[in-house]
N, C-alpha and C positions, 0 to 999 in steps of 0.2 A: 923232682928236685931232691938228691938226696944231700945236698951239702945243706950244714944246721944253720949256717948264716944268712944263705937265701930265705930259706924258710923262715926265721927271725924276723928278716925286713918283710919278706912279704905280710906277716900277721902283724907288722907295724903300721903297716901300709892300709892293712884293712881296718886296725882298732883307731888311728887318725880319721879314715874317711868317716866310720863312723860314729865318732866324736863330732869329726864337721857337721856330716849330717842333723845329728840333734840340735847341735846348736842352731842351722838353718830354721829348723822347726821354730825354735823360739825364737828368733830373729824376727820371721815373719809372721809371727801369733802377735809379735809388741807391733810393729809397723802395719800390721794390720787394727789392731785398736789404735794406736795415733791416728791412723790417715781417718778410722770411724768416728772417733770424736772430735776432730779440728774444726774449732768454727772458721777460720779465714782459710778461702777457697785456695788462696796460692799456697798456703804451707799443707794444706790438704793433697793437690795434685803434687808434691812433690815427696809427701809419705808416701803418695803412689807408686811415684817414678820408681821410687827408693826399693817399695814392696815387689814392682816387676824386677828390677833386677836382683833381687833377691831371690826371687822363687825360681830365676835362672841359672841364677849359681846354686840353690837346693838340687832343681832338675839335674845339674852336671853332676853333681855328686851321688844323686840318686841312680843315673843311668851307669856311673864308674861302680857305683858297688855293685849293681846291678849284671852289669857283663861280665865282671868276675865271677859271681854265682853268692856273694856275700853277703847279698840284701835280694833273697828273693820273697814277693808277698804271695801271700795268696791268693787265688783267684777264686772270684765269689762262684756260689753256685747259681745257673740261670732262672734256678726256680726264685730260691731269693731276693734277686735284682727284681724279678716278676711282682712280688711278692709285696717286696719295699715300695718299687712305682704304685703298686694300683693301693697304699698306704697312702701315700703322700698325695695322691690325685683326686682320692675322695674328701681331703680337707679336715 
């Protein structure tokens, strides 16, 4: 791309998704304590509801920044996956 305007939108395009994204985060950190603390079961399943489709629209945004190359994580290494299990197995 060498024209400055595409280039523009496009780092608009990725400082947005990434805005969105954070916000998902804390979206579903609050709807995830509502749905944990509700005593009456109906408002509870429906922080749920509320929570899966949120974490769905997180996933979309996660996988757009994603295939752009914009939000890539890291991948653990398999010794420490190894490492953390037999942590949390022995209690």
């Amino acid at each position: 791309m060498t024209n400055p305007d595409q280039c523009a939108n496009l780092y608009d395009v990725k400082e947005v998704l990434g805005d969105c994204l954070s916000s998902q985060k804390q979206i579903t950190a609050a709807y995830n304590t509502f749905a944990g603390e509700c005593v009456d079961p109906r408002l509870r399943n429906a922080f749920l509801n509320i929570l899966d489709e949120e974490h769905c629209i997180q996933a979309d945004i996660f996988k757009d920044l994603n295939a752009h190359g914009w939000y890539l994580p890291e991948q653990a290494e398999q010794q420490k996956i190894t490492q953390t299990r037999n942590q949390l197995t022995r209690g």
